[in-house]
Steps between C-alpha positions, in 0.01 A plus 500: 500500500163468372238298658087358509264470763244215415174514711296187507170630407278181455378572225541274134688558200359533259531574111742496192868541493744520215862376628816668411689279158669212579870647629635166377368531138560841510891435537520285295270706208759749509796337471373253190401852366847621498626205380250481198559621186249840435169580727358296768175661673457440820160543718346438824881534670575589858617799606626406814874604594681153444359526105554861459867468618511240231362747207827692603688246448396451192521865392869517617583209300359692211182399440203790390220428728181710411212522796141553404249521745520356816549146379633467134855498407717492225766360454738544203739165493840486322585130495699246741807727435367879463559608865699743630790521786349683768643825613484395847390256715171393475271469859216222480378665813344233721414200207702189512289430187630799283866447674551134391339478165648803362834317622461214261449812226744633594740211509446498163584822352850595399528833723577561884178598758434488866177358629391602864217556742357668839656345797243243537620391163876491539403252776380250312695184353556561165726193434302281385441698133909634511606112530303425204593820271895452612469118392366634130789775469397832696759665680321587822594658798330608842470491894585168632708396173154549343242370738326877562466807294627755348577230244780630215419319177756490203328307246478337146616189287296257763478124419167295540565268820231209678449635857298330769409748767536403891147739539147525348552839353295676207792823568770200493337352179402817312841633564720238308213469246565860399855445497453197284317681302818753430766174472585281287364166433239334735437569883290258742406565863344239681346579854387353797178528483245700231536900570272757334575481132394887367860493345395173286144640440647778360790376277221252359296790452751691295592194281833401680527152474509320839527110596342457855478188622379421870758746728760542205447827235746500234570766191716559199677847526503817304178397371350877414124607570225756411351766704158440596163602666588356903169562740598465811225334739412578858788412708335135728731631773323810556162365476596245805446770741138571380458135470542445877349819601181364311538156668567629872285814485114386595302559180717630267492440150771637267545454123881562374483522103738391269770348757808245361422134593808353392449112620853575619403809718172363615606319835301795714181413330591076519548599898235737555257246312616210696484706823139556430416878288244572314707596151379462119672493202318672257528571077887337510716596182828553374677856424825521359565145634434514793159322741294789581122497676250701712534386874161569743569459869200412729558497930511104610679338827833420435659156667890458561669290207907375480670699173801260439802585325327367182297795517732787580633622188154572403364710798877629585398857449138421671668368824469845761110516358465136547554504853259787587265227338632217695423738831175551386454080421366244725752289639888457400691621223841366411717670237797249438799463221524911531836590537524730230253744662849574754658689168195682374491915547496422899525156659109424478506211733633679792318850401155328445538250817633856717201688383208176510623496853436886551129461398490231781480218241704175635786512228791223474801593307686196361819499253265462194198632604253570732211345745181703528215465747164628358204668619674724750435829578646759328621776742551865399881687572825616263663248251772525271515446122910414510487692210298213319226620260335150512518489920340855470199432316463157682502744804219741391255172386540343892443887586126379340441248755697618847312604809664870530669750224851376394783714371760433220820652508721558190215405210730735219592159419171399327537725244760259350195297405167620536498892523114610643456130671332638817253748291373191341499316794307748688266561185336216579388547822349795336312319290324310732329818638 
């Protein structure tokens, strides 16, 4: 079981770093390349685990993937219907991302596969995208009459259907989008409230036609599509752990090129903004359809805010970072309306409130979220990452700030998202020789 030791050293951080891809994008940029008809190029992707197991996927559906470099793919597509039956059953490793949207593929296809995942994966409710995929005509079977991998998917011959979804889900949404995509006639999913919309951005981007009005996203199926040129930004996630490090570390200053600021991802810069960092925007564009900008992170004094369920679905992946900033804050932090941070990779409420209270920080668990009292002091000892990648990482950043060493145990997991996170981390300090 591997480990880090994180010394507090009291010194800033300070210079550039460039992020991993967005994992999100990067899903989703291989599986439209698949389903495209001849080459789509792919850059800037991320290599962690979760999107490489995904790239396997893909191969063992039958799809030539060519890698060039370290961050340039291609991708040779053969249409909404040129996949393969796999050989065997294909493992999505630890991604909940690449599990349920290659379902709604998958669902679509008129072959047999199984879809399954690490243990952490096969633990985690997988319903809510089988309901959904049965309702349009997949024959799908699984653990819990479906509600957990392995999931076994006999496909084909779906039927557009209107589904409103009892969660705010961009995985829910993206997953009967694809399959609507494969059926015939029209499919609409409305949601609860607005989710991350890469799925949309990229459809749009490709020249599907899509109606979205408010929370509802409808499309005509078996509408074809063109490989393309995808770039794949800097993946926001990532970037909020050097966003807070910069905030709670005494005169840091950090600039993170190129990162994705999807309005519908940015809820960790809304919060960190309205908790009081020091962030610009700069040089904001638009690559392959998607918001992307230069972020530059200055030190400031943070203050306790109330994120509200309104809030969540943007900062759901931010939420173990966000409270190392709410430690570091003046004051209270409530995080409310959370519930679906019980059913991430680990249970984040209880693992974050177990481990805030290990540092000595005065930690509330509630049934959707969390209470947070600030400006305590860190204390050194061991934590655990519950196998988390995101509680890891959150981990090492408080590791910045604490009184005494701390020590991380089982941080493998990380590579499933941001493979050499502590190197840059620790560059930094380096740079403020």
């Amino acid at each position: 079981m591997s480990s880090w030791t994180i010394t507090p050293q009291g010194k800033p951080l300070r210079g550039t770093v460039q992020v991993p891809g967005d994992k999100s994008i990067t899903h989703r940029a291989l599986i439209f390349g698949a389903l495209a008809e001849g080459r789509s190029t792919i850059t800037g992707y991320c290599r962690g685990e979760d999107c490489l197991n995904t790239l396997q996927a893909v191969r063992a559906l039958g799809i030539e993937i060519q890698e060039e470099g370290s961050d340039r793919l291609q991708v040779m597509g053969k249409g909404l219907w040129g996949l393969s039956e796999p050989t065997s059953v294909i493992d999505c490793g630890n991604s909940g991302t690449g599990l349920r949207l290659l379902a709604g593929v998958l669902a679509g296809q008129d072959f047999f596969s199984v879809l399954t995942g690490d243990s952490s994966l096969r633990k985690r409710p997988m319903g809510r995208v089988v309901t959904p995929l049965r309702r349009m005509g997949a024959t799908i079977a699984g653990r819990k009459a479906g509600e957990y991998a392995p999931l076994a998917i006999t496909g084909g011959n779906l039927r557009g259907r209107e589904y409103v979804s009892p969660v705010a889900s961009a995985q829910v949404k993206s997953s009967v989008l694809l399959a609507g995509l494969l059926a015939e006639g029209g499919t609409t999913l409305t949601e609860p409230l607005k989710s991350r919309d890469h799925t949309e951005r990229m459809l749009q981007y490709l020249g599907v036609p899509l109606q979205i009005d408010k929370l509802t996203v409808s499309l005509n199926g078996r509408t074809s599509f063109q490989g393309a040129s995808l770039a794949v930004p800097g993946d926001l996630s990532a970037a909020a752990f050097f966003l807070v490090a910069g905030s709670i570390v005494p005169n840091s200053e950090i600039l993170l090129p190129r990162v994705g600021v999807n309005p519908e991802r940015t809820g960790i810069l809304d919060v960190l903004i309205q908790m009081g960092a020091n962030i610009e925007v700069r040089d904001s564009r638009i690559e392959s359809g998607e918001p992307v900008a230069d972020l530059l992170v200055k030190s400031a004094t943070l203050r306790g805010v109330h994120v509200g369920a309104e809030q969540v679905p943007k900062t759901i992946d931010e939420f173990p970072i966000l409270c190392i900033a709410a430690a570091a804050a003046e004051g209270e932090t409530r995080i409310t309306g959370a519930e679906e941070l019980r059913v991430k990779e680990t249970d984040r409420i209880h693992a974050m409130a177990t481990e805030l209270r290990r540092l000595h920080v005065p930690a509330e668990e509630t049934q959707d979220g969390l209470c947070i009292q600030g400006k305590a002091t860190l204390r050194g000892g061991s934590f655990g990452s519950y196998g988390d990648h995101r509680v890891a990482m959150s981990l090492a950043v408080a590791g910045l700030i604490a009184q005494s060493p701390i020590l991380i145990d089982d941080v493998a997991c990380v590579e499933t998202s941001f493979p050499g996170f502590l190197d840059k981390l620790l560059d930094l300090l380096t740079n403020s020789r």
